[in-house]
C-alpha positions as CSV (number, residue, x, y, z in Angstrom):
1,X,0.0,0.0,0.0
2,X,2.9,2.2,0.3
3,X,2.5,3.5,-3.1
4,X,-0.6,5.0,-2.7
5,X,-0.1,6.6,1.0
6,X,3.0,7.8,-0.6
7,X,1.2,9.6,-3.2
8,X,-2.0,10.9,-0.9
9,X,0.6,12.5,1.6
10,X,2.3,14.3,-1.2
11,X,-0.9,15.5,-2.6
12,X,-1.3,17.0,0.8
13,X,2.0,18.5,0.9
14,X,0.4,21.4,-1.9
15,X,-1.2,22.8,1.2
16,X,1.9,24.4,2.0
17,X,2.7,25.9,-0.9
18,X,1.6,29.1,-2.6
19,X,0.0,27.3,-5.8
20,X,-2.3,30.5,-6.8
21,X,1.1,31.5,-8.1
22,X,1.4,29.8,-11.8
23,X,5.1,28.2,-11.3
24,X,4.2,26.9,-8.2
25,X,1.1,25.5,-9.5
26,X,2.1,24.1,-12.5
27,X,5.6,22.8,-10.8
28,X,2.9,21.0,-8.6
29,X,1.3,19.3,-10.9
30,X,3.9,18.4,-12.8
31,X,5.5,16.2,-10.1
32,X,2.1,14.6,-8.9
33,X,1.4,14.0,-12.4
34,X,4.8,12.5,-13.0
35,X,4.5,10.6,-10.1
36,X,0.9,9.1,-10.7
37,X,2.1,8.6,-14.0
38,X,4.9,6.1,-13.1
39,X,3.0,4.4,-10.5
40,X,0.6,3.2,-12.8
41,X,2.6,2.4,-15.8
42,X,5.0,0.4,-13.5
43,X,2.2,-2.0,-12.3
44,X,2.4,-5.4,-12.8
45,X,-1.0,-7.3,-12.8
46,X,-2.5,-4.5,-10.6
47,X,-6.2,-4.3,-11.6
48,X,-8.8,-6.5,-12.2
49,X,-8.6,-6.3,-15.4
50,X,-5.0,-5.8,-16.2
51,X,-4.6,-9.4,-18.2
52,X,-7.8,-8.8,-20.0
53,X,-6.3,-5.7,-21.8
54,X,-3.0,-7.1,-21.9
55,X,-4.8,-10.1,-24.2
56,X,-6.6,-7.4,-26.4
57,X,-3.2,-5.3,-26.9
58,X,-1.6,-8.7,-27.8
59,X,-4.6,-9.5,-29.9
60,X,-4.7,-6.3,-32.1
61,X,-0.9,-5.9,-32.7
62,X,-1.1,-9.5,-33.7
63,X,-4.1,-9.7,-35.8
64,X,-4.7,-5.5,-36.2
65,X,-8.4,-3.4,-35.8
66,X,-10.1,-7.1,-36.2
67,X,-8.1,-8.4,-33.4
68,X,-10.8,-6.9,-30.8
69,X,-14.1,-8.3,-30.0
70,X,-15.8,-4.8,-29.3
71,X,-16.4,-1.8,-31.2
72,X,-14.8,1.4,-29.5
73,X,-12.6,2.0,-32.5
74,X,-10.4,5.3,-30.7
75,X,-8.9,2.5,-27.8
76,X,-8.5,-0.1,-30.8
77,X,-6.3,2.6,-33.0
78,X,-4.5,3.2,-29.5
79,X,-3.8,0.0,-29.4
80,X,-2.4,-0.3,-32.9
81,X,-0.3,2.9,-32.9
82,X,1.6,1.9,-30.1
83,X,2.0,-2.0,-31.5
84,X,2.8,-0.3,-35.2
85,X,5.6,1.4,-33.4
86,X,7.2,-1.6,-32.1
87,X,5.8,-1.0,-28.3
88,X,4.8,-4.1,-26.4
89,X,1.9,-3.8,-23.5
90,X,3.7,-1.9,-21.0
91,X,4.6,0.8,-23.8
92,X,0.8,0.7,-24.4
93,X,0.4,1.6,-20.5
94,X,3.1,4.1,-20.2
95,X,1.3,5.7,-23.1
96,X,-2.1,5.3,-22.5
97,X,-1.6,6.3,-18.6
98,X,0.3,9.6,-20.2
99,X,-2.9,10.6,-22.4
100,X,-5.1,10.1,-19.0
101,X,-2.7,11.7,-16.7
102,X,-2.2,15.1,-18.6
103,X,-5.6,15.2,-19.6
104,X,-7.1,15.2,-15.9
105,X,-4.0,17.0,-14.0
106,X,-4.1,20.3,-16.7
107,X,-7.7,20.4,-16.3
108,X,-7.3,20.4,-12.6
109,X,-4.4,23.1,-13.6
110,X,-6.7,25.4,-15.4
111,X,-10.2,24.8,-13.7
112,X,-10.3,23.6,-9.9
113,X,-9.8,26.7,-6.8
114,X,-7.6,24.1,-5.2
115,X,-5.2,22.1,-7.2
116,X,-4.1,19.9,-4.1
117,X,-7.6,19.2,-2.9
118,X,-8.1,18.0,-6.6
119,X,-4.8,15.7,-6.7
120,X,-6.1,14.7,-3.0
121,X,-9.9,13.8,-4.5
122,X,-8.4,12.1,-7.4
123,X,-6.3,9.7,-5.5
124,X,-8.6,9.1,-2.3
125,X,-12.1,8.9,-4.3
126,X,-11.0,5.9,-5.9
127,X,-10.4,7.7,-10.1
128,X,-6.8,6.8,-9.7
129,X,-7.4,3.4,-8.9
130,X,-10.4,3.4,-11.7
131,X,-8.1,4.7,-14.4
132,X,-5.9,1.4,-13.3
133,X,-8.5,-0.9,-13.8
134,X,-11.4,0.8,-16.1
135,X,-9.1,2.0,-18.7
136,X,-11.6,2.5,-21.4
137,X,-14.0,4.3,-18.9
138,X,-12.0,5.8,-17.3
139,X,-9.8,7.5,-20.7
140,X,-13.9,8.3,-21.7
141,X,-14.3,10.1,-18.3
142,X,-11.1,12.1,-18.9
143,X,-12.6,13.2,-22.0
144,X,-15.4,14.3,-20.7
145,X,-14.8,16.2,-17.8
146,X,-13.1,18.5,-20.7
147,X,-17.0,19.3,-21.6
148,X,-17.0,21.4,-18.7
149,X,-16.0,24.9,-19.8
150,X,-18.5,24.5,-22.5
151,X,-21.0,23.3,-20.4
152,X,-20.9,26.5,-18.3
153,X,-21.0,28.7,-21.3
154,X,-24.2,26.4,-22.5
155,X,-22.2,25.7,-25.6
156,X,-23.8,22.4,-26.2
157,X,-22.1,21.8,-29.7
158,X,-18.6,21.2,-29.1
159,X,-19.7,19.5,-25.3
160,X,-21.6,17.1,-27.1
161,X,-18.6,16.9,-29.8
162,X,-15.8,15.7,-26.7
163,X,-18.9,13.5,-25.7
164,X,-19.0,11.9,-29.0
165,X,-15.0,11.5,-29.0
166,X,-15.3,9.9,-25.4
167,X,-17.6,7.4,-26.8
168,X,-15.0,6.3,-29.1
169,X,-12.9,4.5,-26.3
170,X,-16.2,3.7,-23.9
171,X,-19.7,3.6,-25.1
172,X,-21.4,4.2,-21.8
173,X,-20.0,8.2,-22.4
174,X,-23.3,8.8,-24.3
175,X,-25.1,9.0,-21.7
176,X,-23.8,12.8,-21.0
177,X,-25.5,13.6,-24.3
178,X,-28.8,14.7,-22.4
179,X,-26.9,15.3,-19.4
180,X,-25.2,18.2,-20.9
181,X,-28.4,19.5,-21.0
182,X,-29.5,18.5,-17.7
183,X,-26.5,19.8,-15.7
184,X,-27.0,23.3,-17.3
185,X,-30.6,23.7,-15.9
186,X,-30.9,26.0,-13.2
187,X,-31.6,24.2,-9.9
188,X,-34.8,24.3,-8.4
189,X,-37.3,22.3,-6.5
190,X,-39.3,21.5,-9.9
191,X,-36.1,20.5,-11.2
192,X,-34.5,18.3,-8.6
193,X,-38.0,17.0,-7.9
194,X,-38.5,16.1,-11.3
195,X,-35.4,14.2,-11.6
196,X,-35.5,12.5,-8.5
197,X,-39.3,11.0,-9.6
198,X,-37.9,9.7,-12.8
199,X,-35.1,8.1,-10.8
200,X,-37.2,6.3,-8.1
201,X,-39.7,4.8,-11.5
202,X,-36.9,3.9,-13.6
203,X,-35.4,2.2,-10.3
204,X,-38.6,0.1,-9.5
205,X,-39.0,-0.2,-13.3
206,X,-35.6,-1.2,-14.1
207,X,-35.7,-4.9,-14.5
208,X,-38.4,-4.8,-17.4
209,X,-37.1,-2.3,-19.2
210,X,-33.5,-4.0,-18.7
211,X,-35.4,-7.0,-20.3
212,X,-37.0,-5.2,-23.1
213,X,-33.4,-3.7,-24.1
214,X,-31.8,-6.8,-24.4
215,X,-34.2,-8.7,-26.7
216,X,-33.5,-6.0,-29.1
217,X,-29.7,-6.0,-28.4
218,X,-29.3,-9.5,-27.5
219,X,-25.2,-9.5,-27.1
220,X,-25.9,-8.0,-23.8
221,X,-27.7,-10.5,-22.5
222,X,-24.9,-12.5,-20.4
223,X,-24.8,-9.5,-18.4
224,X,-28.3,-10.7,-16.4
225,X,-26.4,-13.4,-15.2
226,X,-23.2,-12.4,-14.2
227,X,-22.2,-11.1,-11.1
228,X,-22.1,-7.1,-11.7
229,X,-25.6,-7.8,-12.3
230,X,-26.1,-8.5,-8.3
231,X,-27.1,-5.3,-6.4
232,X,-24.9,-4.3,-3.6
233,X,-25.6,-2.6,0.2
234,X,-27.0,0.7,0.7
235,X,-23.1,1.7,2.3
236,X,-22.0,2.4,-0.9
237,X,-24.6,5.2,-1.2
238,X,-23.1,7.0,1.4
239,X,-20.0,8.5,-0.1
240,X,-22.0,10.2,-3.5
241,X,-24.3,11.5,-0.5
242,X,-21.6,12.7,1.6
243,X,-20.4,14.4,-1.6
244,X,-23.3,15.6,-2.6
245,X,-24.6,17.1,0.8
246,X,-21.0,19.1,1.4
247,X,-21.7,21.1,-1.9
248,X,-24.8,22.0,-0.7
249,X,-22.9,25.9,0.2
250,X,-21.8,25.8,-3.3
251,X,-25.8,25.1,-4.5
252,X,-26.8,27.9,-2.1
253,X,-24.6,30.4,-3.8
254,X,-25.3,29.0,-7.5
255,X,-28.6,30.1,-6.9
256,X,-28.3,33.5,-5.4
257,X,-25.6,34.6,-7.4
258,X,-27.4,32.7,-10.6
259,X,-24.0,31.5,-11.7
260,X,-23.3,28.1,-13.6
261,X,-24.8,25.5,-12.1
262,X,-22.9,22.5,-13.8
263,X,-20.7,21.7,-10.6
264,X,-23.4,21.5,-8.2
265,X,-25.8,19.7,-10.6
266,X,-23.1,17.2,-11.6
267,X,-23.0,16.3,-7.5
268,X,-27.0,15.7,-7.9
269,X,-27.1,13.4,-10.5
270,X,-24.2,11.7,-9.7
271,X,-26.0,10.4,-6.6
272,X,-29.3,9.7,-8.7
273,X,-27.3,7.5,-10.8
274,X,-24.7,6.1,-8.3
275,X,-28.4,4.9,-6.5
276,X,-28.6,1.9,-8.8
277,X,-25.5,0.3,-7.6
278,X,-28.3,-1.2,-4.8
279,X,-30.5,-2.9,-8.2
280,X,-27.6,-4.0,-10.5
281,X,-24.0,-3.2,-9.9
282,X,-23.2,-2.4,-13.3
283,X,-25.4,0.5,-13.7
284,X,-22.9,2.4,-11.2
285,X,-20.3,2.8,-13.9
286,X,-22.9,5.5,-15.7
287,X,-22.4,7.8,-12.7
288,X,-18.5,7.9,-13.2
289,X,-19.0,10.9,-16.4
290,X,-20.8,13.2,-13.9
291,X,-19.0,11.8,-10.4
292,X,-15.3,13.3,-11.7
293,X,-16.8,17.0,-11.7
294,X,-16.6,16.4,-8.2
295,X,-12.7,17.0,-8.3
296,X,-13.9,20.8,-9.1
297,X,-16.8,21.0,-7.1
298,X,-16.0,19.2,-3.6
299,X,-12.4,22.2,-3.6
300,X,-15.2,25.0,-4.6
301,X,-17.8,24.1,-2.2
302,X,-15.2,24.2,0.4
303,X,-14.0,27.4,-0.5
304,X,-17.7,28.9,-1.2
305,X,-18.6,32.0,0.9
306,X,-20.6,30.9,4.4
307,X,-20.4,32.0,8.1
308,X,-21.0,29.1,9.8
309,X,-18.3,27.2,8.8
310,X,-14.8,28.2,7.9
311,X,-13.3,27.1,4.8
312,X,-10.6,25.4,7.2
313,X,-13.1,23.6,8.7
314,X,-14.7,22.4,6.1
315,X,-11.2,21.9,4.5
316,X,-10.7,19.4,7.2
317,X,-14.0,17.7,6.9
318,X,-13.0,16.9,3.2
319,X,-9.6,16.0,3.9
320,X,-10.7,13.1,6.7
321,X,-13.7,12.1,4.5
322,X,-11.4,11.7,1.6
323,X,-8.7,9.3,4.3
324,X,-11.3,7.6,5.2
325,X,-13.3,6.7,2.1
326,X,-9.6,5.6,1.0
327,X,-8.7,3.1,3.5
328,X,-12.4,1.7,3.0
329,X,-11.7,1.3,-0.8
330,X,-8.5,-0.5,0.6
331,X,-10.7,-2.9,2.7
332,X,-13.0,-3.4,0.0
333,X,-10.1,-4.0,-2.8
334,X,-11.5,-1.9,-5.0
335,X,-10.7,-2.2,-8.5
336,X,-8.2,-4.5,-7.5
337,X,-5.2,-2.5,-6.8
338,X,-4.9,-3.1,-3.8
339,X,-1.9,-3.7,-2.9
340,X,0.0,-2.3,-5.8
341,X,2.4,-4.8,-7.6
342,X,5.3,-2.8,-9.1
343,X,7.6,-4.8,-12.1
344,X,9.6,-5.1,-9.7
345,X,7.6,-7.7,-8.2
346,X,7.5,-9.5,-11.9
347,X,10.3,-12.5,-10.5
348,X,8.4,-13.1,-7.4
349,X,5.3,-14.4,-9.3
350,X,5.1,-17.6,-9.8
């Protein structure tokens, strides 16, 4: 584990630095970046699905675009640019976790209040360990969160453009093409009520209309009996709640000062959508898209104007919410990174 403890204290070591300076900022970022960066191309079997991808990269430089058995033709031409240029699988990762890195840590860079809470978020909410296991997904997610400066400018065009180009390396990113609407509406109770009614049907409904989908797209069939199809407790609710409740200052002030509500919205239907983990387990991975706003909007909620609480306190409340939501994801294996398993440790496996 001492990877990632490594990592999440260093994060925390931008606290002490004066980051709303550019160099300081950017020379932050940099050596997270760099650092997150070699910890995951260095992994050896670290993620449930590391040998899965490892057997499509093999697969496509061997046999070329054919060699894959889905359709997201931007990961399949990844795939084949790195084998095309002689690289073997852990090329592919170096340069697949180098895309992902720079695309998340110069939004961060360019968007967030905070740049360490960010890096902090991004390792302790579990979208470092996703990007290790996910890769697709999580590349898709990266993507998407690039939507968001459009998005507050209500340039729906070129957001649902990067939506498009996420879909290329995971299909699931189509489902921000009416949520780029969505997150743009102004919150209200007619809103939020609105969308919380359509989530409780569609969560008693879901099991029908799961069943009408898939006798028109059979090929998705197997996934009714697998086990991602099994629902799972009601604790895993708790940390989109928690995330969604603590931006509840930043909700306050998005609708007095009637500025862009995309950050605070994203926290709303991230928990909508994160609710069906409790039907089918699966259905979680839709919530990911809106769920890595949060890296903005947890740092600005904390930082939003309020008298009760200080932004140190609340500071604080996001710092030991974000330790302890990590050392649960370590109890729970998530992803299954934990422990990490360097190259290094290559010999030692039998």
């Amino acid at each position: 584990m001492f990877p990632y403890y490594l990592l999440t204290g260093a994060s925390l070591a931008g606290a002490l630095l004066p980051l709303h300076r550019p160099r300081f900022r950017w020379g932050y970022l940099l050596a997270m970046g760099l650092a997150c960066w070699l910890t995951a191309s260095l992994r050896y079997v670290t993620g449930f699905d590391y040998r899965f991808y490892e057997s499509t990269f093999q697969a496509v430089a061997a046999s070329g675009l054919e060699g894959a058995d889905w359709s997201e033709p931007g990961y399949i031409l990844l795939n084949r640019a790195v084998s095309l240029l002689g690289g073997d699988y852990r090329a592919f990762l170096f340069v697949f976790h180098f895309l992902l890195t720079a695309l998340v840590f110069v939004w961060i860079g360019r968007y967030s209040v905070s740049p360490w809470l960010s890096v902090f978020l991004f390792l302790t909410l579990q979208y470092f360990a996703l990007s290790m296991n996910f890769l697709r997904q999580a590349l898709a997610a990266a993507i998407v969160i690039w939507a968001y400066p459009f998005l507050k400018n209500r340039r729906f065009l070129p957001a649902c453009g990067l939506v498009l180009l996420a879909a290329c390396f995971h299909r699931t990113a189509l489902v921000m093409l009416p949520l780029c609407l969505l997150l743009t509406l102004p919150p209200s109770r007619l809103h939020y009520g609105l969308a919380a009614f359509t989530t409780v049907t569609a969560y008693f409904l879901m099991d029908p209309l799961i069943n009408t989908a898939v006798a028109f797209v059979p090929k998705y069939q197997h996934y009714l009996t697998e086990k991602y199809w099994q629902g799972n407790s009601f604790l895993y609710i708790l940390m989109p709640l928690g995330c969604f409740l603590f931006t509840l200052p930043l909700l306050r002030q998005t609708i007095q000062d009637k500025s862009s509500p995309v950050l605070p919205n994203s926290m709303f239907y991230a928990l909508l959508i994160q609710l069906f983990i409790t039907r089918h387990f699966i259905l979680e991975r839709l919530s990911i898209y809106t769920a890595m706003f949060s890296l903005l909007a947890l740092p600005a909620a904390a930082f939003a104007s309020g008298k009760r609480i200080s932004v140190e306190v609340r500071t604080g409340i996001l710092i030991l919410g974000g330790l302890a939501y990590l050392l649960f994801a370590i109890g729970q294996g998530f992803h299954g990174v934990y422990p990490y398993h360097g190259i290094w440790d290559r010999a030692l496996t039998p």
